[in-house]
C-alpha positions as CSV (number, residue, x, y, z in Angstrom):
1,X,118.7,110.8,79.8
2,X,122.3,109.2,80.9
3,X,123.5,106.3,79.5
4,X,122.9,103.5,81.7
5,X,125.1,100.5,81.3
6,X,125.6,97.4,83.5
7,X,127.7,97.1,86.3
8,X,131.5,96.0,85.8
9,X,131.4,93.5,88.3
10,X,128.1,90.7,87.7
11,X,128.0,87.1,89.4
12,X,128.4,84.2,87.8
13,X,124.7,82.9,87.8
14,X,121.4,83.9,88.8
15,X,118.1,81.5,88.9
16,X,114.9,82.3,91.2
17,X,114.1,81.0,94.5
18,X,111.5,77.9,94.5
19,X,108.9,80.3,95.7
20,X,110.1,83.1,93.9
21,X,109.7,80.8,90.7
22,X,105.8,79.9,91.9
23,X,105.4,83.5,91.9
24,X,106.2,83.7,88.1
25,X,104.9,80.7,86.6
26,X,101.3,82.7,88.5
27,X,102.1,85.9,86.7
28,X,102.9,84.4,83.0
29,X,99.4,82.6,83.3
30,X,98.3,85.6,83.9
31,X,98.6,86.4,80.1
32,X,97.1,84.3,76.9
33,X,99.7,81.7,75.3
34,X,102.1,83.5,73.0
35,X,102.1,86.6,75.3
36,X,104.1,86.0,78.1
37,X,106.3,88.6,77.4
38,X,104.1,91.4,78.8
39,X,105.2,89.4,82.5
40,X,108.8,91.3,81.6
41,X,108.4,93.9,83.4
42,X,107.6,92.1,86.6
43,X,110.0,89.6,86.8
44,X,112.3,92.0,86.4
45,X,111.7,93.5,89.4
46,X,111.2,90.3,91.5
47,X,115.0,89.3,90.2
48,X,115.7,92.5,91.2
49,X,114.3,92.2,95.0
50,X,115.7,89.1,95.4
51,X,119.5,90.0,94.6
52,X,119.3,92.6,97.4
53,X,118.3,95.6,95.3
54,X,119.8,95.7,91.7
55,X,119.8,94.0,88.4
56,X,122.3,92.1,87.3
57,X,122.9,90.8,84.1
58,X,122.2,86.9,84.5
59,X,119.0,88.0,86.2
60,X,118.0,89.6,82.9
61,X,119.1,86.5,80.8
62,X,117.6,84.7,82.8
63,X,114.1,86.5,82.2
64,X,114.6,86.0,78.7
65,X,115.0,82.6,79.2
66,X,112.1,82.3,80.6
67,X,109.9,84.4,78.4
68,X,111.7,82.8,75.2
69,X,112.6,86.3,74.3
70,X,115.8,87.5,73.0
71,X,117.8,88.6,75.6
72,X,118.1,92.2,73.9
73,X,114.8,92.7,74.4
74,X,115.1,92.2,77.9
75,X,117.9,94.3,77.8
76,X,116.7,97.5,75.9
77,X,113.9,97.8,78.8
78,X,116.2,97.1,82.1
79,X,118.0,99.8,80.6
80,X,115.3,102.0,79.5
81,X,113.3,102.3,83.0
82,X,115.5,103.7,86.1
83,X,113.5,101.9,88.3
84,X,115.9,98.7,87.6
85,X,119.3,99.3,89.3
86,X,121.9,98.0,87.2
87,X,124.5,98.3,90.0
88,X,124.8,97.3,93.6
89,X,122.8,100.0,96.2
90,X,122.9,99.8,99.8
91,X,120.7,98.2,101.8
92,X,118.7,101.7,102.4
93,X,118.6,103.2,98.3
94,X,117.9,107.2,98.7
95,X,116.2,108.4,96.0
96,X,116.5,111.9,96.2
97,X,114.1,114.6,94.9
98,X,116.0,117.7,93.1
99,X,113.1,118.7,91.0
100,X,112.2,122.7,91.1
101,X,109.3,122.4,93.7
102,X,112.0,120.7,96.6
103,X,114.9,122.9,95.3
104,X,112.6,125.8,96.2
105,X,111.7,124.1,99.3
106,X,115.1,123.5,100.6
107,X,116.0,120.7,98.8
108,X,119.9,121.7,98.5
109,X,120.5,121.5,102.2
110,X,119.3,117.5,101.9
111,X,121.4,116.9,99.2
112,X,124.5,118.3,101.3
113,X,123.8,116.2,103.9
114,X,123.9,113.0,101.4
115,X,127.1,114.3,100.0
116,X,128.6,114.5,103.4
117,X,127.1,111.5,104.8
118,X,127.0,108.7,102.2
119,X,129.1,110.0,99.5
120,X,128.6,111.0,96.0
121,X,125.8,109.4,93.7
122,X,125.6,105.9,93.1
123,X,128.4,105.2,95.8
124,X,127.5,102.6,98.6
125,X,128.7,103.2,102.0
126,X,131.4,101.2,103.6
127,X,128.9,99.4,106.1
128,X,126.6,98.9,103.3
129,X,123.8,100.9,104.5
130,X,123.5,103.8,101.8
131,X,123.5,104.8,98.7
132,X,121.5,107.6,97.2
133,X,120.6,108.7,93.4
134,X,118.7,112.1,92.3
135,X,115.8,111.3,90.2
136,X,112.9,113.3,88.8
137,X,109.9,114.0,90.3
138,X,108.7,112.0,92.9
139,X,104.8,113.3,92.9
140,X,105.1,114.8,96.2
141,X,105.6,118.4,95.7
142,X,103.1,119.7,98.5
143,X,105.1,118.0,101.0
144,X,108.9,119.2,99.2
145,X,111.7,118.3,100.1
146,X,111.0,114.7,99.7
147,X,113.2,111.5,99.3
148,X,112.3,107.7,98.8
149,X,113.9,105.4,100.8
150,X,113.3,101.7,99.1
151,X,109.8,101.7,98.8
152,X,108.4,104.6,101.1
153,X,108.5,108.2,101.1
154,X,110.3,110.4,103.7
155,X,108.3,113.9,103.3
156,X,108.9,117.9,104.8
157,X,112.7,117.1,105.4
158,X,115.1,119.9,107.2
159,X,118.6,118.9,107.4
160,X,118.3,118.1,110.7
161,X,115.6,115.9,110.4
162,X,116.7,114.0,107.6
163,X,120.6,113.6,109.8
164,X,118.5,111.8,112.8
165,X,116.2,109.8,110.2
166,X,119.5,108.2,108.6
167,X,121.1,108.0,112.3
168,X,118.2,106.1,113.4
169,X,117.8,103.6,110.4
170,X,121.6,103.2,110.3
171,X,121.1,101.7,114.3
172,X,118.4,100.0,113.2
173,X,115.7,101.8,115.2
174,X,111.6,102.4,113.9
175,X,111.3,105.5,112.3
176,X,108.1,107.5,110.8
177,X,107.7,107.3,107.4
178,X,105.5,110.3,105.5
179,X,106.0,113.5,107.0
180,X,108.9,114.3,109.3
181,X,107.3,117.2,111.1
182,X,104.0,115.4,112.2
183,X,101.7,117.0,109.7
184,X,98.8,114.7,108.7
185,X,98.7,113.9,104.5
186,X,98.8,116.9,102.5
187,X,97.5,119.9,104.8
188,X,98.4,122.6,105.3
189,X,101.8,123.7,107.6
190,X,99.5,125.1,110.5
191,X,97.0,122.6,110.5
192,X,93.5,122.9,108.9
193,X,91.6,126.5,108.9
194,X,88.6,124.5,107.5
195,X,86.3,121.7,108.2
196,X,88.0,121.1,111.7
197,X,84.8,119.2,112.9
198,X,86.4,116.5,111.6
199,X,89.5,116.5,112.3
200,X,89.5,118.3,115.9
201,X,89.0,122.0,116.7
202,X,92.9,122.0,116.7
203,X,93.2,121.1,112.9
204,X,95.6,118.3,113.4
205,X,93.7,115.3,115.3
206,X,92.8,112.8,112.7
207,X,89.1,111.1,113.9
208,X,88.6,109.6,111.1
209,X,89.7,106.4,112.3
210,X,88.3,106.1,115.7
211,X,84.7,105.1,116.3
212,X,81.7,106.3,114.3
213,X,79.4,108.3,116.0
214,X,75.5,106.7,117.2
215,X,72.8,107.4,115.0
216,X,70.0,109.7,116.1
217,X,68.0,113.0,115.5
218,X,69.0,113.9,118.9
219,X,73.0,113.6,118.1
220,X,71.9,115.3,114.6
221,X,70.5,118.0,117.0
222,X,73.3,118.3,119.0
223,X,76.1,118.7,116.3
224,X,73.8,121.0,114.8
225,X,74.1,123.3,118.0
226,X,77.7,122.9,118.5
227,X,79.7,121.9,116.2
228,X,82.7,121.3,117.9
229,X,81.0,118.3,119.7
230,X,82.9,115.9,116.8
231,X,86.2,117.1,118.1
232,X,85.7,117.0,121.7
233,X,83.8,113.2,121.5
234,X,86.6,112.6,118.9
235,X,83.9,111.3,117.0
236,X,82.5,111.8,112.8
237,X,79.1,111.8,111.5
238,X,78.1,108.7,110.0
239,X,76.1,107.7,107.4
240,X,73.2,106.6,109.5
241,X,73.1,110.5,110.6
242,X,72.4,111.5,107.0
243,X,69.7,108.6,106.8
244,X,68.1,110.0,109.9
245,X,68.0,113.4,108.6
246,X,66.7,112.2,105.5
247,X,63.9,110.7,107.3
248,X,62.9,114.1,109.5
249,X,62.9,116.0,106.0
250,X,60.6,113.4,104.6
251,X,58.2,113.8,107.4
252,X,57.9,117.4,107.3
253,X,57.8,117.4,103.3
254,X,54.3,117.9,103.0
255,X,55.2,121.6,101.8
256,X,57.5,120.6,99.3
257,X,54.8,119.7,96.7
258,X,53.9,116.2,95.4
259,X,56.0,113.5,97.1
260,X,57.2,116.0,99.7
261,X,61.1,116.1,100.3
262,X,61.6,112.2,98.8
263,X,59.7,113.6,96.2
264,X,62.4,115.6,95.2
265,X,64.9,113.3,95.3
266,X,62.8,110.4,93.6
267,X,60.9,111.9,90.8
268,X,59.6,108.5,89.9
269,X,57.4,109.1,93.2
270,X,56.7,113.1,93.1
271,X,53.7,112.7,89.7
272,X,51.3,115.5,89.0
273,X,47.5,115.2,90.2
274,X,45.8,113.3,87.9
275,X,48.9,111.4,85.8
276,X,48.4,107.5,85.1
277,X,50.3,105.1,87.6
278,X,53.7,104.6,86.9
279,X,53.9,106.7,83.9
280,X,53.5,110.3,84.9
281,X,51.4,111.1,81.6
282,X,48.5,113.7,82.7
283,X,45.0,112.9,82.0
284,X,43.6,116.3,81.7
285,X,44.4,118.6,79.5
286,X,47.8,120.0,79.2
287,X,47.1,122.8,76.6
288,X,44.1,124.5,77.9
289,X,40.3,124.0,77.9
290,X,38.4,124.1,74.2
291,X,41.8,124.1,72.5
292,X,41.1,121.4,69.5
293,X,44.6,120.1,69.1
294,X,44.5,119.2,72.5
295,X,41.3,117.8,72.2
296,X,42.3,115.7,69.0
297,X,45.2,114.3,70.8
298,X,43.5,113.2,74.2
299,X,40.5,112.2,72.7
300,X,41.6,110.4,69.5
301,X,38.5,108.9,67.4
302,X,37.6,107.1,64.1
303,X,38.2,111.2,62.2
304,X,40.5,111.2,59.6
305,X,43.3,113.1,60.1
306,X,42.7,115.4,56.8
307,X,39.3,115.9,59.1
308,X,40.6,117.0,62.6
309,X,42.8,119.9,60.4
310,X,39.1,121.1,59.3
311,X,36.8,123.0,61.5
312,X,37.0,122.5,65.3
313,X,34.8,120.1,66.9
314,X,31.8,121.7,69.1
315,X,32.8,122.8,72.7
316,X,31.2,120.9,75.7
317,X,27.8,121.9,76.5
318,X,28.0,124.4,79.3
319,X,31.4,125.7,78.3
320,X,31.7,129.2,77.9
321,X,34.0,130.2,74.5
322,X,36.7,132.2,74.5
323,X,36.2,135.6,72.2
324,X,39.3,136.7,70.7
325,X,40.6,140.0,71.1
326,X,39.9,142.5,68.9
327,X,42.9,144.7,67.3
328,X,43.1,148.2,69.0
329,X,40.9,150.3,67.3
330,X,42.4,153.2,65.4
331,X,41.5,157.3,66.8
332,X,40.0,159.1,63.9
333,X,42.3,162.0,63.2
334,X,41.4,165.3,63.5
């Protein structure tokens, strides 16, 4: 990493704003007594808005006052982190992506552009509008070449577009922040190839912030035969829909077994025939009929336990005893 030292030129004093100081005395309190200094960080970067963008050093001594920490310490971490300027920026501070994903996305012909209009790095425009600074990786490779003006992202930039988006914040006029190109987040270039019932059969109309669709079977029905009804009402599903349809499974769940269809989801409610309430412990017996373990554990008595490992107790009257199977029996030779 470059060295990063303080600017030549530094004013004479720096203290915060009345409600710039209420807004530390809330974040020290923040913290138990004796650990105010893990508020560094954040003062840091409120000194740093209010001087119009960078760091200078009586804003950092000035922390450290504050903390009661030397003012090394505060020091060491303004000029650790990139994220504190330590020199004046213009009024819109570029940081420009030239990580591998926007170089292979075009990210050179931006950074001409930057070189031609605002200057080399870390040199503010005579109006005072620009400055610009490559950095690493910005976190928004799907959408390279990227820059970050002040605190927003600029996304999918051509050299053309990124020319009119300086024009227009140079003359002051509203510009789009996120993708220059009009595609929606993160998909793809054409627009979606999946799920399009809810975004629009065109894969670009976002829905999901216009009004839910009513709750019903009958709408259920009707998505169900086309689905492209979302996109043309310009509607979504809702979670009443779901609740609705849970509701017509549960009624035809009678073929689903024991608790029918919320049965299946509940298995508190779906017991076998015969179990205890509330425990799902069957009555009967789980082994098979006449087996005496089974019959020693179902039916516990005063018998020892030395005396249930002895012979079997009788079998029910009326039961009918199981014979066991004989071993094959053996072809005389011959």
């Amino acid at each position: 990493m470059a060295v990063r030292r303080l600017a030549e030129v530094q004013p004479d004093h720096f203290d915060f704003t009345p409600q710039n100081r209420q807004w530390v005395d809330k974040q020290i309190k923040k913290y138990p007594p004796g650990r105010q200094a893990s508020a560094v960080m954040a003062l840091l970067r409120r000194a740093q808005v209010q001087h119009g963008g960078w760091l200078p050093k009586p804003a950092i001594d000035r922390v450290a006052e504050i903390l009661d920490l030397p003012p090394i310490r505060v020091l060491e971490i303004a000029t650790f982190y990139t994220m504190y300027n330590l020199a004046p920026v213009g009024k819109f501070f570029i940081q420009f992506c030239g990580t591998t994903p926007c170089v292979l996305r075009g990210a050179d012909g931006i950074r001409k552009v930057l070189e031609e209009r605002v200057g080399p790095q870390n040199h503010v425009t005579a109006d005072g509008n620009f400055s610009w600074l490559e950095v690493e990786c910005l976190g928004a490779c799907c959408n390279a070449p990227m820059v970050q003006i002040n605190d927003d992202y600029y996304e999918d930039l051509t050299p053309e577009n990124f020319t009119t988006l300086l024009d227009d914040l140079a003359a002051g006029r509203e510009v789009r922040k996120g993708s220059q190109t009009g595609r929606l987040t993160s998909e793809p270039v054409g627009g979606l190839t999946s799920l399009t019932t809810y975004y629009g059969t065109d894969g670009r109309t976002d829905t999901f912030e216009t009004n839910r669709r009513p709750d019903g079977a009958a709408v259920l029905a009707a998505a169900n035969d086309d689905p492209a009804a979302d996109a043309a009402e310009g509607l979504r599903p809702s979670s009443g829909d779901a609740a609705g349809e849970r509701a017509t499974q549960d009624q035809a769940g009678g073929d689903l077994g024991p608790g029918g269809s919320k049965g299946q989801r509940d298995l508190g409610t779906a017991r076998p025939a015969g179990s205890i309430d509330d425990t799902g412990t069957r009555t009967d017996d789980p082994v098979g009929t006449d087996q005496a373990e089974s019959s020693a554990v179902h039916n516990p008595d005063a018998q020892g336990a030395s005396e249930r490992q002895g012979d079997p107790p009788p079998s029910p009257a009326g039961a009918k005893r199981r014979r066991p199977k004989s071993a094959p029996s053996e072809k005389p030779e011959g």
